[in-house]
PDB file of N, CA, C, O and CB in Angstrom:
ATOM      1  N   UNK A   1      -4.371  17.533  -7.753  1.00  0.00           N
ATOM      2  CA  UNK A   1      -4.728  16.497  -6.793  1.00  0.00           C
ATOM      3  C   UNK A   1      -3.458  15.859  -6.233  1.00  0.00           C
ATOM      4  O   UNK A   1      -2.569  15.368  -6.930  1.00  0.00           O
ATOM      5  CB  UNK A   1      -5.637  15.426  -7.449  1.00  0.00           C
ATOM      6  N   UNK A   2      -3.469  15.923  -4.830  1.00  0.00           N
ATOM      7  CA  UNK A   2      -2.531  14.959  -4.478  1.00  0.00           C
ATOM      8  C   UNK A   2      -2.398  13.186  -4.527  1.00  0.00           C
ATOM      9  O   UNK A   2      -3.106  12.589  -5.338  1.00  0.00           O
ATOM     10  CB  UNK A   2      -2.462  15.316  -3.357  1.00  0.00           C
ATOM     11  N   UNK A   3      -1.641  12.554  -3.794  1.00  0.00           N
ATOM     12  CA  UNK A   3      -1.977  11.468  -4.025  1.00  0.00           C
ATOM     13  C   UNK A   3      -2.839  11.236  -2.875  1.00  0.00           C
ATOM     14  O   UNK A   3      -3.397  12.139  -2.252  1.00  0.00           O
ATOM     15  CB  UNK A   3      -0.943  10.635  -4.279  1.00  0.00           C
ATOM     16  N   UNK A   4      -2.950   9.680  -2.551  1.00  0.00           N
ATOM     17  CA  UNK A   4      -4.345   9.886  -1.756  1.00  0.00           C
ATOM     18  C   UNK A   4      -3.876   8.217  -1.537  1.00  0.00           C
ATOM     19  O   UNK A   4      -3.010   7.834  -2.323  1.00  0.00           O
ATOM     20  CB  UNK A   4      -6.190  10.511  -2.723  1.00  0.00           C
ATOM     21  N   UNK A   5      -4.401   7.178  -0.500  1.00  0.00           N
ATOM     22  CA  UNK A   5      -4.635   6.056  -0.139  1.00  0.00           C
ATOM     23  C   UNK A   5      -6.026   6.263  -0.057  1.00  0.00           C
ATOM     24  O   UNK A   5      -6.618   7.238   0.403  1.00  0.00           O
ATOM     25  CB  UNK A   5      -3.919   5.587   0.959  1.00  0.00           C
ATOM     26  N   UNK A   6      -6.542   5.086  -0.628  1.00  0.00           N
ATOM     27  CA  UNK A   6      -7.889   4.144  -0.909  1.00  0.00           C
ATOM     28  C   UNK A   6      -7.951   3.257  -0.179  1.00  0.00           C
ATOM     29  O   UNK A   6      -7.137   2.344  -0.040  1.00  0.00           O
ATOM     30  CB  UNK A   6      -8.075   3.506  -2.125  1.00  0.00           C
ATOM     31  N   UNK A   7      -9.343   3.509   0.595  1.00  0.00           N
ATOM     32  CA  UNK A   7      -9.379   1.650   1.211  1.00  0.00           C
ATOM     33  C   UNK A   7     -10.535   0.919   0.604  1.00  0.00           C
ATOM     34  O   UNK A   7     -11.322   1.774   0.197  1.00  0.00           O
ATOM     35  CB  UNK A   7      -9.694   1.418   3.127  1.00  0.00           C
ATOM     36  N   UNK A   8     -10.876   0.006   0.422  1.00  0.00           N
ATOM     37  CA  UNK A   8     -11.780  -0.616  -0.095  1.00  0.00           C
ATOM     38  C   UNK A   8     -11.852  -2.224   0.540  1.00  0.00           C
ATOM     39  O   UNK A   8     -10.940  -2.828   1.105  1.00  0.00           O
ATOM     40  CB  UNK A   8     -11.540  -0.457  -1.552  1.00  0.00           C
ATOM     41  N   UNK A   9     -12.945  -2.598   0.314  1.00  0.00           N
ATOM     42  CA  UNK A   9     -13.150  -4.500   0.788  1.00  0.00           C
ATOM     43  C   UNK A   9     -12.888  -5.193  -0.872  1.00  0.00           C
ATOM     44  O   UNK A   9     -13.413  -4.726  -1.883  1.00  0.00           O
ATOM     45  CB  UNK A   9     -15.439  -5.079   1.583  1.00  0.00           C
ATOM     46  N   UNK A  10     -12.146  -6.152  -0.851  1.00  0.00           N
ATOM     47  CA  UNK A  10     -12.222  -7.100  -1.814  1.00  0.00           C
ATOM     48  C   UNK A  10     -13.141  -8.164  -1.989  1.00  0.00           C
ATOM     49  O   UNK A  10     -14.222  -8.045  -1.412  1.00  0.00           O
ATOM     50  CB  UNK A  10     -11.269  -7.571  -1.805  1.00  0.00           C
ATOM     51  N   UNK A  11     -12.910  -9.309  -2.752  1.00  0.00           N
ATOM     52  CA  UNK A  11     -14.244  -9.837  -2.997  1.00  0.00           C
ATOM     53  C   UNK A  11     -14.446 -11.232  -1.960  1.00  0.00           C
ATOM     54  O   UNK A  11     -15.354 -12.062  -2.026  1.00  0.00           O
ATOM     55  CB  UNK A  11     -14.374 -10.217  -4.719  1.00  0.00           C
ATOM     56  N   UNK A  12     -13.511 -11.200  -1.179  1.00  0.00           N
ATOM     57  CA  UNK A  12     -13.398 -12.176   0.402  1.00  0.00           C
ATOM     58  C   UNK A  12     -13.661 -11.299   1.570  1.00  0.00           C
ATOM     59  O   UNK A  12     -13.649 -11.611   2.760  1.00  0.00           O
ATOM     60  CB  UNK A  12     -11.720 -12.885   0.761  1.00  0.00           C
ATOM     61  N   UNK A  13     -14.040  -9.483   0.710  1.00  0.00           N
ATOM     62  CA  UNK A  13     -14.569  -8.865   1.947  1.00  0.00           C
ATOM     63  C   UNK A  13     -13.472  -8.673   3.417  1.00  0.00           C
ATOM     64  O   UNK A  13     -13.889  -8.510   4.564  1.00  0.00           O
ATOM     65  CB  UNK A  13     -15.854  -9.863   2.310  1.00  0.00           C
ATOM     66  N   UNK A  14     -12.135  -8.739   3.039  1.00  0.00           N
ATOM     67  CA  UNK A  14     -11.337  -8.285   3.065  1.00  0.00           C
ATOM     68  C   UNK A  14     -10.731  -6.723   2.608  1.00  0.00           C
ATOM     69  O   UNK A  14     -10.723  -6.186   1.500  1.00  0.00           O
ATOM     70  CB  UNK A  14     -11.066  -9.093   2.762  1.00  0.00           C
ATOM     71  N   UNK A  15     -10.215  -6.221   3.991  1.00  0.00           N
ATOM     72  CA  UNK A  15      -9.819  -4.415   3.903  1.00  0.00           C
ATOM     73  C   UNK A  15      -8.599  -4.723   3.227  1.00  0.00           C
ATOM     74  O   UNK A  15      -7.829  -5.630   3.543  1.00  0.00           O
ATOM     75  CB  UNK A  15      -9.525  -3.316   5.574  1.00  0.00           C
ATOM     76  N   UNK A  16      -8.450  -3.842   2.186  1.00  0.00           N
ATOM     77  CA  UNK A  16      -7.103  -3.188   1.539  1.00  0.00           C
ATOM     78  C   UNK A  16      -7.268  -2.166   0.830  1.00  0.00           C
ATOM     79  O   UNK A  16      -8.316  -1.679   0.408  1.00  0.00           O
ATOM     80  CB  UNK A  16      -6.364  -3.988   0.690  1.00  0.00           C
ATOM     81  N   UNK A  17      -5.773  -1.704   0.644  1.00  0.00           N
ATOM     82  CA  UNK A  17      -5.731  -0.371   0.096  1.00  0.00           C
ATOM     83  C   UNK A  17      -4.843  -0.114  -1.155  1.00  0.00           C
ATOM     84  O   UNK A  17      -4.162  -1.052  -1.567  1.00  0.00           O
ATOM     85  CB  UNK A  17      -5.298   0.499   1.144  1.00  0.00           C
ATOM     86  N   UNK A  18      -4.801   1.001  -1.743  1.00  0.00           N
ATOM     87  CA  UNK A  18      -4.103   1.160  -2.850  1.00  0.00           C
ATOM     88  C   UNK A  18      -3.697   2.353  -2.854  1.00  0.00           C
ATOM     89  O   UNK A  18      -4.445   3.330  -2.822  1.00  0.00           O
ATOM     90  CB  UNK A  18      -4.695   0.866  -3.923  1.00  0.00           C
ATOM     91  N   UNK A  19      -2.305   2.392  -2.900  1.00  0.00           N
ATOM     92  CA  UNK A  19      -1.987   4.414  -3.197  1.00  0.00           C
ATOM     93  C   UNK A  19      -1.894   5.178  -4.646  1.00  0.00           C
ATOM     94  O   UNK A  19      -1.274   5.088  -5.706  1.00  0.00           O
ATOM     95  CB  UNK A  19      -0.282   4.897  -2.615  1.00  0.00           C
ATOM     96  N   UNK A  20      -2.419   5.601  -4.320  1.00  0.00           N
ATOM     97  CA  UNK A  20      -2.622   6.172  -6.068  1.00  0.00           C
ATOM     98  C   UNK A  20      -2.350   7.606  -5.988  1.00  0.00           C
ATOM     99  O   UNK A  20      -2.722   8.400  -5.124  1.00  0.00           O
ATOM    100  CB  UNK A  20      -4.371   5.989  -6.844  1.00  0.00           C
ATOM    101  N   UNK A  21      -1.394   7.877  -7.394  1.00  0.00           N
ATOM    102  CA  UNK A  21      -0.396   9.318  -7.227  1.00  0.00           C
ATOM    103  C   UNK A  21      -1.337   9.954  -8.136  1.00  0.00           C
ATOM    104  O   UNK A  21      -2.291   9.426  -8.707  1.00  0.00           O
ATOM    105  CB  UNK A  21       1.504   9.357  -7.800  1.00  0.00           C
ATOM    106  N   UNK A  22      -0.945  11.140  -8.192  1.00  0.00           N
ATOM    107  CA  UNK A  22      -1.700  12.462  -8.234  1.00  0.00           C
ATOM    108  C   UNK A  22      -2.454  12.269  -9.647  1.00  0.00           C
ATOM    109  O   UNK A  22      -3.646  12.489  -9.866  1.00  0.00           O
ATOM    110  CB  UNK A  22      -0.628  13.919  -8.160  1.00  0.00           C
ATOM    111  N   UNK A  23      -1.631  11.880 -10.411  1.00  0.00           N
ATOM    112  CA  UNK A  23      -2.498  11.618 -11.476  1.00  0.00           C
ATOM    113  C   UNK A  23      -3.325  10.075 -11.950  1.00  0.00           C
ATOM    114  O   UNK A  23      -3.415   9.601 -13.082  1.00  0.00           O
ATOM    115  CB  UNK A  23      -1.659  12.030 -12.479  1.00  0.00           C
ATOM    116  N   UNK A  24      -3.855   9.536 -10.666  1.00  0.00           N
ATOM    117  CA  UNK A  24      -4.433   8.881 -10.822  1.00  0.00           C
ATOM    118  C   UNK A  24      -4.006   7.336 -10.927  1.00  0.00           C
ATOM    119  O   UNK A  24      -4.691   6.343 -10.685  1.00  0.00           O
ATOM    120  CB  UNK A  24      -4.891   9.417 -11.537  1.00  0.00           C
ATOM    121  N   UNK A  25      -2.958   7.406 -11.264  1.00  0.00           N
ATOM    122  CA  UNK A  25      -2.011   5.407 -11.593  1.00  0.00           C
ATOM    123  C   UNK A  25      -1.920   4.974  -9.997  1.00  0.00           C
ATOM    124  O   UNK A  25      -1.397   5.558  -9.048  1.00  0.00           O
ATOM    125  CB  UNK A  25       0.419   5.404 -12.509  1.00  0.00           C
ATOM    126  N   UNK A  26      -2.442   4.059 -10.056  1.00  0.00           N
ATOM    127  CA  UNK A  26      -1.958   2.909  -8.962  1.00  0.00           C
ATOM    128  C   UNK A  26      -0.670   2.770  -8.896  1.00  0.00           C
ATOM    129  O   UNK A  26      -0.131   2.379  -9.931  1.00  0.00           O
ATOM    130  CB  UNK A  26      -2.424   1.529  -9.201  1.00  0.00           C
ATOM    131  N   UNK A  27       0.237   3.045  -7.658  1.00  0.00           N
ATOM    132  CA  UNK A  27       1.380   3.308  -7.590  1.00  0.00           C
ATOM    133  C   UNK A  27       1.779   2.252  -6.320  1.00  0.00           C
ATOM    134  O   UNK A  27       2.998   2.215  -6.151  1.00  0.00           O
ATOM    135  CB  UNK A  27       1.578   4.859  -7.474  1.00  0.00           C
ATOM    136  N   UNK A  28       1.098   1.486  -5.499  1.00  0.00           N
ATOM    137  CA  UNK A  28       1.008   0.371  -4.408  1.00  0.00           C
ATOM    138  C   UNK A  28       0.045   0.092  -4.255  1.00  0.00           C
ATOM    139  O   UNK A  28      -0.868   0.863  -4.551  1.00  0.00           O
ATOM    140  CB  UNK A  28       1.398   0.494  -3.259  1.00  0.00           C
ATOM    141  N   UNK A  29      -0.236  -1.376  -3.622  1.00  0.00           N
ATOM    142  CA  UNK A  29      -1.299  -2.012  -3.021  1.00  0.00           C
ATOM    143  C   UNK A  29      -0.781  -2.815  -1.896  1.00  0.00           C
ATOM    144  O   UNK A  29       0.305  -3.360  -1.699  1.00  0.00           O
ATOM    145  CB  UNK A  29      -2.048  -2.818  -3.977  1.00  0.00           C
ATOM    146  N   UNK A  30      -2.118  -2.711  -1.063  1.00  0.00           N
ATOM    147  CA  UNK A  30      -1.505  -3.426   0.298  1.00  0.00           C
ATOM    148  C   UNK A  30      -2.113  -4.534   0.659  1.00  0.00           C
ATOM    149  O   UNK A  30      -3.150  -4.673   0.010  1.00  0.00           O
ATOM    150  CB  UNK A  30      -1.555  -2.622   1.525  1.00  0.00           C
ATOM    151  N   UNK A  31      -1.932  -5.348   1.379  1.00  0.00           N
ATOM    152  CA  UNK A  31      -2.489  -6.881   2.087  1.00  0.00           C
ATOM    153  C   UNK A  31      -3.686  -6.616   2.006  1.00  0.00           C
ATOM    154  O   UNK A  31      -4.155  -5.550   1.609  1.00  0.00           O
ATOM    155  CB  UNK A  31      -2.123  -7.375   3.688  1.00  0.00           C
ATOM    156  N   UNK A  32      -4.419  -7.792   2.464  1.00  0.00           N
ATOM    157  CA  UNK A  32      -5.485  -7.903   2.818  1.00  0.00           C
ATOM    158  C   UNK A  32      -5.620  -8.168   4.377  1.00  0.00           C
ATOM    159  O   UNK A  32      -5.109  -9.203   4.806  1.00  0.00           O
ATOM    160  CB  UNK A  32      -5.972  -8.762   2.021  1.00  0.00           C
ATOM    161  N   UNK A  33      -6.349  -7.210   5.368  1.00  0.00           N
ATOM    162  CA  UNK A  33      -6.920  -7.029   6.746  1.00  0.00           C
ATOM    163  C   UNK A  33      -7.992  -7.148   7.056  1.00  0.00           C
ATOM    164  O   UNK A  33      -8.906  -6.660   6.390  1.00  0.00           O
ATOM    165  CB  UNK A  33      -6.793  -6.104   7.209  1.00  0.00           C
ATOM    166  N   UNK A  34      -8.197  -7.868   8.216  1.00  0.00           N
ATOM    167  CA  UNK A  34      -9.650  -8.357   8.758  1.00  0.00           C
ATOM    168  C   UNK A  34     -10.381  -7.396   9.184  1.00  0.00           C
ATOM    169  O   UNK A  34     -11.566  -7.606   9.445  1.00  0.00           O
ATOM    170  CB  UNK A  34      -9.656  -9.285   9.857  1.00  0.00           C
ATOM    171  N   UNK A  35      -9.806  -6.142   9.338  1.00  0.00           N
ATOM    172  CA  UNK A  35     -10.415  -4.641   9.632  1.00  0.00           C
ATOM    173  C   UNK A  35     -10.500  -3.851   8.975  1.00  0.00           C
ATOM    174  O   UNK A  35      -9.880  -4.150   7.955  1.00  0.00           O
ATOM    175  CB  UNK A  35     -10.005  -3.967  10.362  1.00  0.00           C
ATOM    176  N   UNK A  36     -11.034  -2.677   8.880  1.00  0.00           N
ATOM    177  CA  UNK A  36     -10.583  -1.546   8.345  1.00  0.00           C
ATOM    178  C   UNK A  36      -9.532  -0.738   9.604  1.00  0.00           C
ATOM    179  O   UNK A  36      -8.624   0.075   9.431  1.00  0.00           O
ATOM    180  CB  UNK A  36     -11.977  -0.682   7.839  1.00  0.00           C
ATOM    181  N   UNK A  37      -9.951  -1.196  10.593  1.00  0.00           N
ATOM    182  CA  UNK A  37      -8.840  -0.098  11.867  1.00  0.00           C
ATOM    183  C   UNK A  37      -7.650  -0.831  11.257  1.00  0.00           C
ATOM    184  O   UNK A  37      -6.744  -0.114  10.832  1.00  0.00           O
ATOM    185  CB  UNK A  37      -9.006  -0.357  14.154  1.00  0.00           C
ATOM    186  N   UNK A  38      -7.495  -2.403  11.132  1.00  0.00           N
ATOM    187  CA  UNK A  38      -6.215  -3.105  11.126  1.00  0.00           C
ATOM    188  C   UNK A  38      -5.466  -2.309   9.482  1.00  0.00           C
ATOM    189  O   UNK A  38      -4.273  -2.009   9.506  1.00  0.00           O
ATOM    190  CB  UNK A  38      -6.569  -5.158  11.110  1.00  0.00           C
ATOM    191  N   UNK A  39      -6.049  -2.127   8.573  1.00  0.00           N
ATOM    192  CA  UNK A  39      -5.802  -1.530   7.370  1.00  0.00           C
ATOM    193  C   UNK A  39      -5.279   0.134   7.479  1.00  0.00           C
ATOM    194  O   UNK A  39      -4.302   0.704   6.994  1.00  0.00           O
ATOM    195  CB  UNK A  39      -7.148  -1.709   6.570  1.00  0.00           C
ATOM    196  N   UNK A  40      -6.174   0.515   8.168  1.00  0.00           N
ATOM    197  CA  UNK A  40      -5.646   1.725   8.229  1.00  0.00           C
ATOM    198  C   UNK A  40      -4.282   1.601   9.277  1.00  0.00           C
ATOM    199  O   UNK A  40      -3.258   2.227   9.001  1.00  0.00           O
ATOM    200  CB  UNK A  40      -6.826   2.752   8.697  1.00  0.00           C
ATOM    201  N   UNK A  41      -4.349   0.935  10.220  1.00  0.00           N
ATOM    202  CA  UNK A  41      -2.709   0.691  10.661  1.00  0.00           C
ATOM    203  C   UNK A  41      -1.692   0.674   9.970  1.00  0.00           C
ATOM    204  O   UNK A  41      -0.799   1.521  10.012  1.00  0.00           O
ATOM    205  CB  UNK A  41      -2.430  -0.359  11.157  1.00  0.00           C
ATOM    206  N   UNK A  42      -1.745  -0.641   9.017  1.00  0.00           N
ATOM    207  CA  UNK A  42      -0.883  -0.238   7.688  1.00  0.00           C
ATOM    208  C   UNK A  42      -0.640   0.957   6.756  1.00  0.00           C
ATOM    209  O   UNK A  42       0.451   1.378   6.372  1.00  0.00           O
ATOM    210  CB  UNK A  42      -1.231  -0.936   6.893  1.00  0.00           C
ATOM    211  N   UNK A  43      -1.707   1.365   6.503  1.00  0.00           N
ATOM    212  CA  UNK A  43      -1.385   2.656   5.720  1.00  0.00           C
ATOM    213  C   UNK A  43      -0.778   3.600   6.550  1.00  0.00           C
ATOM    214  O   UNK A  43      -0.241   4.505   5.911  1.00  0.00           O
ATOM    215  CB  UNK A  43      -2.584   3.313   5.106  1.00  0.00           C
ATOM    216  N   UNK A  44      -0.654   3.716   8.176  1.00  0.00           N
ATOM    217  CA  UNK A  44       0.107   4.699   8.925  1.00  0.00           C
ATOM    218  C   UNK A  44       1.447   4.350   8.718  1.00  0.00           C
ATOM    219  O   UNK A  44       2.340   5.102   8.327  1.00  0.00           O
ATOM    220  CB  UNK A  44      -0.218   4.768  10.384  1.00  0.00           C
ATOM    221  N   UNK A  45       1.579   2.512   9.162  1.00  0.00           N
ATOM    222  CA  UNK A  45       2.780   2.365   9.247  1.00  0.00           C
ATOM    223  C   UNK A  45       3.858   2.539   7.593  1.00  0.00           C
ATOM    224  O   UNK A  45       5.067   2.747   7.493  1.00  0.00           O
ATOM    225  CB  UNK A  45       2.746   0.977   9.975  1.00  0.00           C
ATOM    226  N   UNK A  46       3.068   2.395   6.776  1.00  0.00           N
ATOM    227  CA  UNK A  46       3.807   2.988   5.314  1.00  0.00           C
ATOM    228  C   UNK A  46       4.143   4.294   5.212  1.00  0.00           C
ATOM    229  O   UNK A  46       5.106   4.619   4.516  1.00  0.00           O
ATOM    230  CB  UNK A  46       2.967   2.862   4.093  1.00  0.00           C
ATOM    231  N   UNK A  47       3.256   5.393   6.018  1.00  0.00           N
ATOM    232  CA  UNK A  47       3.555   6.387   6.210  1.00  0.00           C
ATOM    233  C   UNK A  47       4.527   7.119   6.998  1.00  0.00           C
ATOM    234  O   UNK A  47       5.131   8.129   6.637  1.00  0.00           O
ATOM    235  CB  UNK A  47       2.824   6.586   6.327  1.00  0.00           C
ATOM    236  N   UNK A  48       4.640   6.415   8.296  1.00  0.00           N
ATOM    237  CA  UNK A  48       5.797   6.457   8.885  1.00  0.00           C
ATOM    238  C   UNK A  48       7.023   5.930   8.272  1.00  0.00           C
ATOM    239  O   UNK A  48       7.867   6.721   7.853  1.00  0.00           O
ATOM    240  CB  UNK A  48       5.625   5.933   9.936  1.00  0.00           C
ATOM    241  N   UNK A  49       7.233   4.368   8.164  1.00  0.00           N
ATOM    242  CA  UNK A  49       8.706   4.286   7.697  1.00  0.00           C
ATOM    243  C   UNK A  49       9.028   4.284   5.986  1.00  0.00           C
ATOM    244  O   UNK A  49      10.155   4.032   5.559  1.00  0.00           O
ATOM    245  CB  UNK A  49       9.286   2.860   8.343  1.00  0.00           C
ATOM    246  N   UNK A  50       7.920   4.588   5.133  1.00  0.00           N
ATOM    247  CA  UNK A  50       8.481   4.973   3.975  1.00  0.00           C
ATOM    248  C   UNK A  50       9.759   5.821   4.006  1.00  0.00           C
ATOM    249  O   UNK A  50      10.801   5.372   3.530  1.00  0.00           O
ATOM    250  CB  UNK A  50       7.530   5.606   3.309  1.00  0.00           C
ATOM    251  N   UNK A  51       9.689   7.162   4.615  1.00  0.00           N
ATOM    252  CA  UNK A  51      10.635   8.248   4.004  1.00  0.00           C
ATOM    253  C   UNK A  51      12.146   8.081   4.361  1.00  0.00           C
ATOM    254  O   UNK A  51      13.121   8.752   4.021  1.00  0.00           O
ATOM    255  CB  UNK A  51      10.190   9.688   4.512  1.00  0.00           C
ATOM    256  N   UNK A  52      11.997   6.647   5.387  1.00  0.00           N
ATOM    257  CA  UNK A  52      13.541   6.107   5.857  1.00  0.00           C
ATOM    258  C   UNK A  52      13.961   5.145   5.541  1.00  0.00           C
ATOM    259  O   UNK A  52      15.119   4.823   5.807  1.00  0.00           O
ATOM    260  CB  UNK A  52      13.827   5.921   7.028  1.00  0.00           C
ATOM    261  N   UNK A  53      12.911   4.200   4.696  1.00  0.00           N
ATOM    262  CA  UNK A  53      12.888   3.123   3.989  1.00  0.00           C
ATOM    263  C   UNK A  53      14.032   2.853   3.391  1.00  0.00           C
ATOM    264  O   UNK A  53      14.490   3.759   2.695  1.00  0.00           O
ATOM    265  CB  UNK A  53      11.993   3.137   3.190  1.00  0.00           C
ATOM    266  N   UNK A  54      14.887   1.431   3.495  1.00  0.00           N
ATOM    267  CA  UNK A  54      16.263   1.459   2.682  1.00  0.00           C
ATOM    268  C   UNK A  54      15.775   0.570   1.593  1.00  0.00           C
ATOM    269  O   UNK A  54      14.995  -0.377   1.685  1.00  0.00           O
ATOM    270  CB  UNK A  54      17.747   0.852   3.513  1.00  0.00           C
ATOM    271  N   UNK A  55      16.439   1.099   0.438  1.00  0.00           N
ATOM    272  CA  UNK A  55      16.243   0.559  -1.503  1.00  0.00           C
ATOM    273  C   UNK A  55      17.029  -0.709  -1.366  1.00  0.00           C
ATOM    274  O   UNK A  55      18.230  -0.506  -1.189  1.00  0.00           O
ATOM    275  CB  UNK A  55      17.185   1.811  -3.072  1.00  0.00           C
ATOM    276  N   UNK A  56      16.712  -1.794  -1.397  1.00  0.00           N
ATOM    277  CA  UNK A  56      17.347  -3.096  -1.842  1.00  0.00           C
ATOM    278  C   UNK A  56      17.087  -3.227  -3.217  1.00  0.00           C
ATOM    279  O   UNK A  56      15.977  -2.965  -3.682  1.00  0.00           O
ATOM    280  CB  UNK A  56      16.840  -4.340  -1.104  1.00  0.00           C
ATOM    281  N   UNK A  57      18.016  -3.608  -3.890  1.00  0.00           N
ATOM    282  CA  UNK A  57      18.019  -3.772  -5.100  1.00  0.00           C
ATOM    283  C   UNK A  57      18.677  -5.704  -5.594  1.00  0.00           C
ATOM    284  O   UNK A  57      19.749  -6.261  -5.828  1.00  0.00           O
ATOM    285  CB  UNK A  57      18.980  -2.357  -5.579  1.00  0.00           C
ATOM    286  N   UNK A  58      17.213  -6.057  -5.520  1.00  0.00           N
ATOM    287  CA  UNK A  58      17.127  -7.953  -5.591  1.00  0.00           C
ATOM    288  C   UNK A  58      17.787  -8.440  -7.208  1.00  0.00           C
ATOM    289  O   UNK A  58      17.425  -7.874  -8.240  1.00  0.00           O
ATOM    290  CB  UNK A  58      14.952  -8.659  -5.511  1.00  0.00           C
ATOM    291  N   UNK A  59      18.743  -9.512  -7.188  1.00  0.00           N
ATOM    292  CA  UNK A  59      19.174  -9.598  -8.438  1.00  0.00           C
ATOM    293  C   UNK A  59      17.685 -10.412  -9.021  1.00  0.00           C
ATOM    294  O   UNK A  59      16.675 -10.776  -8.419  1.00  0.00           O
ATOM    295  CB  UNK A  59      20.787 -10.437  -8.555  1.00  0.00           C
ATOM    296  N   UNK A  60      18.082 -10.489 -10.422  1.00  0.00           N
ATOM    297  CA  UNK A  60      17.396 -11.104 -11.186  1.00  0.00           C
ATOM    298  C   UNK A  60      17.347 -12.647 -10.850  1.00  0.00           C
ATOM    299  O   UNK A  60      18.522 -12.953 -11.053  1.00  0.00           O
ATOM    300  CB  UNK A  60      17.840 -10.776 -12.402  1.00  0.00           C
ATOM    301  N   UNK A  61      16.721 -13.776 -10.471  1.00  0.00           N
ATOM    302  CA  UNK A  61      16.902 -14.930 -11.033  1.00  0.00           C
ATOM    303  C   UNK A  61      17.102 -15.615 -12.226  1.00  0.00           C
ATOM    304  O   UNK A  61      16.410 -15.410 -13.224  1.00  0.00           O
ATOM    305  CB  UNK A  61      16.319 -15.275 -10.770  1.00  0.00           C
ATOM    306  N   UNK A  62      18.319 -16.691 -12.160  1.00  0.00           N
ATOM    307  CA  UNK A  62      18.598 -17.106 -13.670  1.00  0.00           C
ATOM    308  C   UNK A  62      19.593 -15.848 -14.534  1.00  0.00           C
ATOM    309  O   UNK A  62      19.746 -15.920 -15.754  1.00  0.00           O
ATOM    310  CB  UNK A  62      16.901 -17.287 -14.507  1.00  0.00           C
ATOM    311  N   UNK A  63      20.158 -14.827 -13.774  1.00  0.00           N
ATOM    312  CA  UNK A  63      20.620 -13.726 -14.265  1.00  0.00           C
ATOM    313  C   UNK A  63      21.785 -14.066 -14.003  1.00  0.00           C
ATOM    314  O   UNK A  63      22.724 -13.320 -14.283  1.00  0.00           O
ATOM    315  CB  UNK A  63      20.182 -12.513 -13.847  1.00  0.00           C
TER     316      UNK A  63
END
């Protein structure tokens, strides 16, 4: 199985999604959208600029 994005309504009935990798673990979750079109926007736009995405690496607070 590949991985796969989920959309689902939450319990404000609110669209969001969750990407979940091949073996099943929740691996992201996304906002909550007043649509499902507006949700699935997001899941394109993760799809698009993930693979160019730059790694920030945030210090610790109190560190």
């Amino acid at each position: 199985m590949a991985a796969k994005f989920e959309i689902y309504q939450d319990k404000a009935n609110k669209y969001r999604f969750r990407l979940k990798a091949a073996n099943g673990e929740i691996i992201a979750v996304g906002e909550a959208y007043e649509s499902k079109a507006a949700c699935r926007n997001g899941i394109e736009s993760i799809k698009k600029n993930a693979p160019i995405a730059e790694i920030v690496d945030q210090p610790m607070a109190g560190v």
